[in-house]
Wavefront OBJ file of the C-alpha trace (Angstrom):
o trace
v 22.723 226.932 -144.023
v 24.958 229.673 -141.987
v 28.573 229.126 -141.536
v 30.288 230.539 -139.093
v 34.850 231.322 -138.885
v 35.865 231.872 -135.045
v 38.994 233.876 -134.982
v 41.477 235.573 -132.691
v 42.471 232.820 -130.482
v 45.612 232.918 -128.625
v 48.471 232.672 -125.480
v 47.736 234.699 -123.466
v 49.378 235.646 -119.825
v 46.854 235.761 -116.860
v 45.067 239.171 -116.237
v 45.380 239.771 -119.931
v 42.869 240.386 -122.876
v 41.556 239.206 -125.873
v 39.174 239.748 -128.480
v 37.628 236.402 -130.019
v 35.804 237.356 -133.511
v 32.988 235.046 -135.190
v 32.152 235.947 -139.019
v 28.784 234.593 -139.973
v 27.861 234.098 -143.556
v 25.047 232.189 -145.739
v 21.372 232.489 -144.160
v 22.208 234.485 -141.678
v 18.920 237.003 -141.681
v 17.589 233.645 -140.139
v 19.457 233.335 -136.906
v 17.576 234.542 -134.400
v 19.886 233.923 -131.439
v 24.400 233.502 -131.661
v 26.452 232.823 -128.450
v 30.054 231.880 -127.430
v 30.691 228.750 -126.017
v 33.662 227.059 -124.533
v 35.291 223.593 -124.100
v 37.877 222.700 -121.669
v 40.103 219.943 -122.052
v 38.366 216.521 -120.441
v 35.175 218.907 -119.713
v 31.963 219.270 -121.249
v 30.925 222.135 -123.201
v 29.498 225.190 -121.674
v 27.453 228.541 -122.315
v 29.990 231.675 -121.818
v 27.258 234.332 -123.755
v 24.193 234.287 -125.334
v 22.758 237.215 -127.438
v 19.668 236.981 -129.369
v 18.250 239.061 -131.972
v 16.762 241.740 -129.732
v 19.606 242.194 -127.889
v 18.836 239.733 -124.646
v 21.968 238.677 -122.904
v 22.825 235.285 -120.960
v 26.121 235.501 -119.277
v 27.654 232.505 -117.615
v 28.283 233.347 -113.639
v 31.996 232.492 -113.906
v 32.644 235.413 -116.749
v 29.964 238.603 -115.844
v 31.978 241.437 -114.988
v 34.963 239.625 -117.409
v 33.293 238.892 -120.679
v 31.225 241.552 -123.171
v 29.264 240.076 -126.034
v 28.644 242.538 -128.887
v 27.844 241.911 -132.766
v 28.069 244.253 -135.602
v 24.417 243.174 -138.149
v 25.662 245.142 -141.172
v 28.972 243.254 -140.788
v 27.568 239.617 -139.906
v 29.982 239.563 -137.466
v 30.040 238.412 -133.479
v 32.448 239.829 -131.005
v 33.787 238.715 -127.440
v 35.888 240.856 -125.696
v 37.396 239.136 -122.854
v 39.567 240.688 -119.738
v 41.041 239.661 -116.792
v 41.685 236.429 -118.126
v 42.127 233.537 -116.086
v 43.984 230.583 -116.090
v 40.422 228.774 -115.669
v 39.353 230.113 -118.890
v 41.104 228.318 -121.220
v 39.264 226.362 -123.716
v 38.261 226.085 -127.250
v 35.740 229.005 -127.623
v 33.458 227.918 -130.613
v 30.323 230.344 -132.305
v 27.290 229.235 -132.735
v 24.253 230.312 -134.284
v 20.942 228.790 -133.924
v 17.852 229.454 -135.734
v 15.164 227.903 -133.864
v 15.723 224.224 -135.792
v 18.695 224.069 -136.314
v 22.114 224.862 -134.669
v 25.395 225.912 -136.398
v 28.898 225.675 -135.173
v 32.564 227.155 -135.627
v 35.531 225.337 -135.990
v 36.760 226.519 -132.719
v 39.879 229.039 -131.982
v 41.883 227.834 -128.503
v 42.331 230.565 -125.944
v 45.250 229.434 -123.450
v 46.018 231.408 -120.519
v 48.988 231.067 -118.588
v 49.440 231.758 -114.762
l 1 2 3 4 5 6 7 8 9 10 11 12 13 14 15 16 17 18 19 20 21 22 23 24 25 26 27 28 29 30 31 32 33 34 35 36 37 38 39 40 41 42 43 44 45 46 47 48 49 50 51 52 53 54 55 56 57 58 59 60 61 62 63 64 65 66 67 68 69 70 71 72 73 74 75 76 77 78 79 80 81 82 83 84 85 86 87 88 89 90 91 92 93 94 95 96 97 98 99 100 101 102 103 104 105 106 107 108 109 110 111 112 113 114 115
Protein backbone atom coordinates (compact mmCIF):
# COMPACT_ATOMS: atom_id res chain seq x y z
CA UNK A 1 0.00 0.00 0.00
CA UNK A 2 1.51 3.73 -0.66
CA UNK A 3 -0.34 6.70 0.51
CA UNK A 4 0.08 9.69 -0.83
CA UNK A 5 -0.84 13.82 1.06
CA UNK A 6 -1.14 16.52 -1.88
CA UNK A 7 -0.40 19.86 -0.43
CA UNK A 8 0.03 23.52 -1.27
CA UNK A 9 -3.14 24.28 -2.96
CA UNK A 10 -4.38 27.70 -3.22
CA UNK A 11 -5.99 31.32 -4.77
CA UNK A 12 -4.08 32.34 -6.78
CA UNK A 13 -4.21 35.62 -9.25
CA UNK A 14 -3.55 34.87 -13.01
CA UNK A 15 0.18 34.93 -14.17
CA UNK A 16 1.05 33.81 -10.69
CA UNK A 17 2.85 30.70 -9.14
CA UNK A 18 2.58 27.88 -7.12
CA UNK A 19 4.23 25.00 -5.81
CA UNK A 20 1.85 21.82 -5.32
CA UNK A 21 3.79 19.16 -2.96
CA UNK A 22 2.85 15.26 -2.85
CA UNK A 23 4.43 13.25 0.25
CA UNK A 24 4.48 9.57 -0.47
CA UNK A 25 4.76 7.07 2.29
CA UNK A 26 4.25 3.11 2.88
CA UNK A 27 5.65 0.88 -0.15
CA UNK A 28 6.91 3.38 -1.88
CA UNK A 29 10.42 1.61 -3.19
CA UNK A 30 7.60 -0.05 -5.36
CA UNK A 31 6.27 2.77 -7.44
CA UNK A 32 7.77 2.75 -10.44
CA UNK A 33 6.03 5.71 -12.10
CA UNK A 34 4.06 9.17 -9.91
CA UNK A 35 2.33 11.99 -11.91
CA UNK A 36 0.05 15.05 -11.27
CA UNK A 37 -3.24 15.03 -12.44
CA UNK A 38 -6.04 17.49 -12.54
CA UNK A 39 -9.88 17.73 -12.41
CA UNK A 40 -11.91 20.58 -13.48
CA UNK A 41 -15.22 21.23 -12.31
CA UNK A 42 -17.96 19.24 -14.72
CA UNK A 43 -14.70 17.81 -16.65
CA UNK A 44 -13.04 14.64 -16.69
CA UNK A 45 -9.79 14.00 -15.24
CA UNK A 46 -6.62 14.62 -17.06
CA UNK A 47 -2.71 13.89 -17.20
CA UNK A 48 -0.77 17.35 -16.33
CA UNK A 49 2.89 15.25 -15.66
CA UNK A 50 4.13 12.03 -15.61
CA UNK A 51 7.60 11.02 -14.20
CA UNK A 52 8.70 7.56 -13.86
CA UNK A 53 11.44 6.03 -12.05
CA UNK A 54 14.19 6.77 -14.55
CA UNK A 55 13.39 10.07 -14.91
CA UNK A 56 11.00 9.94 -18.29
CA UNK A 57 8.71 12.88 -18.52
CA UNK A 58 5.03 13.17 -20.07
CA UNK A 59 3.86 16.69 -20.10
CA UNK A 60 0.35 17.56 -21.08
CA UNK A 61 0.44 20.11 -24.30
CA UNK A 62 -1.64 22.74 -22.46
CA UNK A 63 1.17 23.11 -19.46
CA UNK A 64 4.97 22.48 -21.27
CA UNK A 65 6.79 25.56 -20.97
CA UNK A 66 4.33 26.29 -17.59
CA UNK A 67 4.62 23.23 -15.45
CA UNK A 68 8.11 21.43 -13.99
CA UNK A 69 7.77 18.03 -12.39
CA UNK A 70 10.61 17.20 -9.97
CA UNK A 71 10.76 14.62 -6.90
CA UNK A 72 13.18 14.45 -4.13
CA UNK A 73 13.78 9.94 -3.54
CA UNK A 74 15.51 10.38 -0.17
CA UNK A 75 12.54 12.57 0.85
CA UNK A 76 9.56 10.45 -0.78
CA UNK A 77 8.37 13.48 -1.89
CA UNK A 78 6.82 14.83 -5.49
CA UNK A 79 6.99 18.40 -6.55
CA UNK A 80 5.07 20.64 -9.20
CA UNK A 81 6.10 23.91 -9.70
CA UNK A 82 3.64 25.75 -11.67
CA UNK A 83 3.95 29.46 -13.40
CA UNK A 84 2.13 31.57 -15.43
CA UNK A 85 -0.95 30.32 -14.14
CA UNK A 86 -4.02 30.50 -15.94
CA UNK A 87 -7.42 30.94 -15.28
CA UNK A 88 -7.88 27.52 -17.35
CA UNK A 89 -5.88 25.74 -14.87
CA UNK A 90 -7.90 25.51 -12.11
CA UNK A 91 -8.77 22.19 -10.82
CA UNK A 92 -8.26 19.73 -8.12
CA UNK A 93 -4.61 18.58 -8.74
CA UNK A 94 -4.46 15.00 -7.15
CA UNK A 95 -0.90 12.59 -6.89
CA UNK A 96 -0.80 9.50 -7.92
CA UNK A 97 1.46 6.73 -7.82
CA UNK A 98 1.18 3.60 -9.71
CA UNK A 99 3.11 0.52 -9.43
CA UNK A 100 2.41 -1.45 -12.39
CA UNK A 101 -0.98 -3.18 -10.63
CA UNK A 102 -2.12 -1.03 -8.85
CA UNK A 103 -2.79 2.79 -8.75
CA UNK A 104 -2.78 5.13 -5.68
CA UNK A 105 -4.39 8.45 -5.23
CA UNK A 106 -4.27 11.81 -3.11
CA UNK A 107 -6.97 13.42 -1.57
CA UNK A 108 -6.69 16.29 -3.88
CA UNK A 109 -5.55 20.10 -3.00
CA UNK A 110 -7.78 22.81 -5.29
CA UNK A 111 -5.70 25.30 -7.21
CA UNK A 112 -8.08 28.36 -8.21
CA UNK A 113 -6.86 30.99 -10.37
CA UNK A 114 -8.46 34.14 -10.80
CA UNK A 115 -8.43 36.43 -13.97
Amino acid sequence: QVQLVESGGGLVQAGGSLRLSCAASGSVHAINSMGWYRQAPGKQRELVIVITRDGNTNYADSVKGRFTISRDNAKNMLYLQMVSLKPEDTAVYYCKGSDGLFEYWGQGTQVTVSS
